[in-house]
N, C-alpha and C positions, 0 to 999 in steps of 0.2 A: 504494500500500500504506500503511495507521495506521501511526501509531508502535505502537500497543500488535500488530498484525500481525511486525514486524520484530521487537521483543523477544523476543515468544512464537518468532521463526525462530532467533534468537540460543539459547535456553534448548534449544532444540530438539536445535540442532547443540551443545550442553555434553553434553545426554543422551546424544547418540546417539554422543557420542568415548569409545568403550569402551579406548581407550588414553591416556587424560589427557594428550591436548597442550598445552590452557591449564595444567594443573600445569604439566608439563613447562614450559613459556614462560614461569612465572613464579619457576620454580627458575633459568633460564637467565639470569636478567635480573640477576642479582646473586651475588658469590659465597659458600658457606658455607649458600646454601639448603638444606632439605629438605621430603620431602615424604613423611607420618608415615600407610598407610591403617588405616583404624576400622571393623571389623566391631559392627553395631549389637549393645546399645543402646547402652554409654555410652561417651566419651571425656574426659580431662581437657581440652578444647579449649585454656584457656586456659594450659594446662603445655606443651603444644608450641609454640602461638605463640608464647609467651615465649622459648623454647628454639629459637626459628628455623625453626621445621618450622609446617607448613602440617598442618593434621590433615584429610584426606581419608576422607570414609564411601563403604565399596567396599559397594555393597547386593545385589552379583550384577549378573550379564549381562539379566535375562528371559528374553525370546523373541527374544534378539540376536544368539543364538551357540546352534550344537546342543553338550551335554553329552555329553562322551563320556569325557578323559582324567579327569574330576571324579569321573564315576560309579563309576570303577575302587577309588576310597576309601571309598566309603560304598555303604552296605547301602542296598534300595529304600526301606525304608518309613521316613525321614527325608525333612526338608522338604529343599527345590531349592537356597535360598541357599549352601550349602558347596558344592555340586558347583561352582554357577556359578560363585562367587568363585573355587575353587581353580582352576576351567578356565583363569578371565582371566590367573589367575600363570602358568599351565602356556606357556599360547599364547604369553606377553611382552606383553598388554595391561596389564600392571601394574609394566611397568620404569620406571616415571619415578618410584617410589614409593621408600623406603629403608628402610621398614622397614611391620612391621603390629602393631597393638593388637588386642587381644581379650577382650572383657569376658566375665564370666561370667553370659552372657544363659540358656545353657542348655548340656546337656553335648555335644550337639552341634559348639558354637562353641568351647567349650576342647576338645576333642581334635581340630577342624582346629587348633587352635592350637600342637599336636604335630607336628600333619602338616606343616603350613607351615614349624616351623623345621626339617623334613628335609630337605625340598623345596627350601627357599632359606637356606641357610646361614647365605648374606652378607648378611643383613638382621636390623637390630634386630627381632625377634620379644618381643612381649611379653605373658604376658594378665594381666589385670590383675583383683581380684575385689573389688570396691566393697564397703563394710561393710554386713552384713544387720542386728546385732545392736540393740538399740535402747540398749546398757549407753556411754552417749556417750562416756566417759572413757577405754575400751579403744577405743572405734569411730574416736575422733579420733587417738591417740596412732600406731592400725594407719596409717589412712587418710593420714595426713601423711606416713609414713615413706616409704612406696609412690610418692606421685606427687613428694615430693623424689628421693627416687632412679632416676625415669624425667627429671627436671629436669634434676639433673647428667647423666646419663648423655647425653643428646641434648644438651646444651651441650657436653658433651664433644665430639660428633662435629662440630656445626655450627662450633667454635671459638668460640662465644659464651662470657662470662661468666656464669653464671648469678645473678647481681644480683638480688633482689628487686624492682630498680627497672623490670627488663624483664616480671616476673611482674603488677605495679601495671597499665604501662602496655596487657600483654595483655586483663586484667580490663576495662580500659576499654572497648579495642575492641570484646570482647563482650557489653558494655552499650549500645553504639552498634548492635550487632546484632540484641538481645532486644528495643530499641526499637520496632528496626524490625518484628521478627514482629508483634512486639504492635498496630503499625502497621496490618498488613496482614490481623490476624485481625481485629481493628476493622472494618477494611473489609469483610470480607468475610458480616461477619454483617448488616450495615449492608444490604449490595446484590452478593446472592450471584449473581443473577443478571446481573451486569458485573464477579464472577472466577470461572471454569468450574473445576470442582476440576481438572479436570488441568491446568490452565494454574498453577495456586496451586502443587499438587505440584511444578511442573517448575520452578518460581521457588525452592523451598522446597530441592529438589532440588542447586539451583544452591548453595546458601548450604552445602552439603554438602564443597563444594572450592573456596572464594575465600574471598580476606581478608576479616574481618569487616566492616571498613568498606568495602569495593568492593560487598560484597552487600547492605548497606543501603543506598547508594546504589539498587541496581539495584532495590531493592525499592518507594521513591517514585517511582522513574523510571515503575516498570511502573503502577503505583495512580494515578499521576497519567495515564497512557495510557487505563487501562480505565476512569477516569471518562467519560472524554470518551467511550463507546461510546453512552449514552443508552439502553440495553436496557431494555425495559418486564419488570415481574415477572410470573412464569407462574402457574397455577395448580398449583404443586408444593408437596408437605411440606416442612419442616428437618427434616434428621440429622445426630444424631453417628453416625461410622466409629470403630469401637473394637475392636484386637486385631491391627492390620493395621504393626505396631512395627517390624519386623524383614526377614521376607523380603518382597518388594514388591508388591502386583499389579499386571498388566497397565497399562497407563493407558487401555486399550480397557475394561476395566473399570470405574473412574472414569467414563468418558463414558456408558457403557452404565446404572448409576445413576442416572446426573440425568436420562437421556431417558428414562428409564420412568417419573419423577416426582419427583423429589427435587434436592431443592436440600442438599448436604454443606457445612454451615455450621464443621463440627471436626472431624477425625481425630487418629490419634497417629501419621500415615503416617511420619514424620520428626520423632519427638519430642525430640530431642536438642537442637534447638534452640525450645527450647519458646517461647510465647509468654508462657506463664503461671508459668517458670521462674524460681525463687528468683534473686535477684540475689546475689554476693558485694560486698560491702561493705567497705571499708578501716577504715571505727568496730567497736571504738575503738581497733583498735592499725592504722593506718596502713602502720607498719614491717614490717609482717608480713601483707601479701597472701594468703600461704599457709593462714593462722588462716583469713582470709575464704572460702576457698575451701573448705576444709574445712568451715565453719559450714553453708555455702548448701546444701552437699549433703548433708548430715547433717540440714537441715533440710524437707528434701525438695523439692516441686513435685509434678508432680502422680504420683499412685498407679498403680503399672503393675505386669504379670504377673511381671516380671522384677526386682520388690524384695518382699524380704518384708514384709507388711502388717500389723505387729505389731499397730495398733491397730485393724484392723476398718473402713479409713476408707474405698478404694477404691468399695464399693459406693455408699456414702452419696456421695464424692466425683462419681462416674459421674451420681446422680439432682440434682447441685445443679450439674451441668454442664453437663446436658438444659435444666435450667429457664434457667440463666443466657443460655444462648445462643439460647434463645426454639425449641429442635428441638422437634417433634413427637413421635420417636420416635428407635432407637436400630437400626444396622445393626451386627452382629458380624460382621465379614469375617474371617477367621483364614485363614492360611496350612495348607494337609494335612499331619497329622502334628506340628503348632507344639504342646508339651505346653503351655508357659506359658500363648498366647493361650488355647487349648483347657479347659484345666483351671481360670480365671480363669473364662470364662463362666457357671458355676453360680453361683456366688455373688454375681456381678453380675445375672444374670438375679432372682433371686431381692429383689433391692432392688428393682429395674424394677418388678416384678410389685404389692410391696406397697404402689408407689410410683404403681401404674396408670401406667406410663408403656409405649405400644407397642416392642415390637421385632423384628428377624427375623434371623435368621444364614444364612450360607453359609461354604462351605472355598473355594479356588483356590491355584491354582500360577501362581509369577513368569511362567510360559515357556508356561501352556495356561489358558484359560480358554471354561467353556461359557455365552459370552456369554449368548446369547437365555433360557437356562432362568435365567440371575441377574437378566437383563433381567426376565424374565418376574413372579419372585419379585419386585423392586422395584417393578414398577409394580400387582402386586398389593398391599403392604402397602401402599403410598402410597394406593392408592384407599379401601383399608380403614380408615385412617385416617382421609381426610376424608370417611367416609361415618359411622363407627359412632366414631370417637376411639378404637381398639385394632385392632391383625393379627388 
């Protein structure tokens, strides 16, 4: 068996531990651990490392677990990720965790965020609502108060001090991290055909619930394996996947893409750890980490359904993201029933168009997907592509 064979077994078995034992095994390794889960999209990563908590993204079961006690919460014609998520609590696949964050991705996410703290008490529950506004003076003064008082609060439980100095040296870590995506998204445009997107996914995946520097480790370990595969390139398109943020597809799906013709050079499957993510910065006030933190996110990265888009940039952003990474065209995967990704597509379509850049969309669910007719629809647009340069 390759090395890069073995890694891909290892990432496998992270995926498929719907009860987080490596969490679990690395909260047990010391005492005072925690282990903080994050319903997508955003987390303050760098506020709970600091704070002794491991920040874990719970993205749903899939097609790993039937939905049953999840269902009982929510009405059908919402997307799949709350039933799943809520199932994994319900079952105890999510007792090694101490608490859950909840961003304001959509209102879906904050009123599980209701239901969660009925659900489980005993657990820091928190949702947390990122600043929309673009008025920076209000946006910074909110934004600091919020992830200071999630700081102390989870120092309080871990028994850590909450030091600045712990806040500094979290920052780093996540700088050794963003390295590495950026790393690997390099590669991956370089020679997509020796990283299969769902092998990227499941490495990207990984980085979801490990220490920032354990997963950049794991991330040259894996780049240095897949070089050595020697893969010749196919005759397939580049795309960007855009819309696919939140609840997950299948990874039958992923693979179901690239073998009707497409080579997935970007997605936002797991954009939280972006590759092209603003860095926080210690200049010029050193002392104060938390300035930094707040700056890098107020400053954005990149444009998604689930920020407001005061300045009109996202579309623009979407067509100079197409070009930069050499795609062909652009697939909208969105989740059924997703308003953000859903309601985002028009006006990003609408740049694409004036932009001549091809595109195609589909809907899917974490837990069902009608392979062959996406299959079908990918390797139509791919052909149509390099026969005419437009779907």
């Amino acid at each position: 068996m390759s090395e890069v064979d073995v890694i891909v077994g290892e990432l496998e078995a992270r995926f498929d531990d719907l009860s987080y034992g490596h969490v679990r095994a690395w909260k047990d390794a010391a005492p005072g651990r925690l282990a903080i889960g994050c319903l997508p999209v955003f987390a303050p990563r760098e506020v709970l490392w600091a704070a002794g908590a491991l920040p874990v993204f719970v993205r749903g079961a899939g097609d790993r677990i039937d939905t049953v006690r999840g269902d009982a919460f929510f009405q059908s014609y919402i997307c799949h990720l709350p039933r799943s998520s809520l199932e994994l609590g319900l079952l105890g696949h999510l007792d090694a965790l101490d608490g859950m964050m909840f961003p304001n991705t959509c209102d879906v996410i904050r009123n599980l965020s209701g239901i969660w703290q009925d659900a489980f008490p005993q657990h820091f529950v928190r949702f947390i609502d990122p600043p929309q506004t673009g008025e920076r003076a209000s946006a910074t003064g909110y934004f600091r108060a919020e992830l200071e008082d999630i700081f102390h609060e989870l120092c309080t439980r871990s028994g850590r001090d909450p030091d600045p100095a712990h806040l500094a040296a979290a920052t780093a870590d996540y700088r050794v991290a963003r390295q590495a995506a950026r790393r690997l998204a390099l590669a991956r445009l370089e020679a997509p055909w020796n990283l299969p997107a769902d092998e990227v996914y499941l490495l990207r995946r990984a980085g979801d619930a490990m220490p920032p520097r354990d997963w950049a480790a794991l991330v040259d370990r894996y780049l240095a394996a897949a070089a050595e595969r020697g893969r010749r390139a196919e005759d397939r398109i580049r795309v960007c996947v855009v819309g696919a943020f939140c609840e997950q597809p299948p990874r039958a799906l992923l693979r179901a893409a690239e073998r009707a013709g497409c080579y997935i050079v970007d997605d936002d499957l797991t954009m939280q750890l972006d590759a092209d993510a603003i860095e926080p910065t210690g200049e010029p006030d050193d002392a104060d980490p938390m300035a930094a933190l707040v700056r890098a996110w107020l400053a954005g990265g990149r444009p998604s359904a689930v920020r407001y888009d005061e300045a009109g940039r996202a579309g623009r952003a979407l067509a100079d993201r197409v070009r930069a990474t050499g795609a062909d065209g652009v697939i909208f995967a969105a989740p059924s029933f997703c308003d953000p990704a859903l309601l985002d597509q028009p006006r990003l379509t609408g740049v694409l168009d004036a932009a001549g850049i091809p595109y195609m969309a589909f809907k899917y669910a974490e837990n069902t997907g009608q392979f062959q007719s996406i299959r079908e629809q990918a390797g139509t647009f791919a052909d149509s592509v390099k026969l005419w340069g437009a779907a």
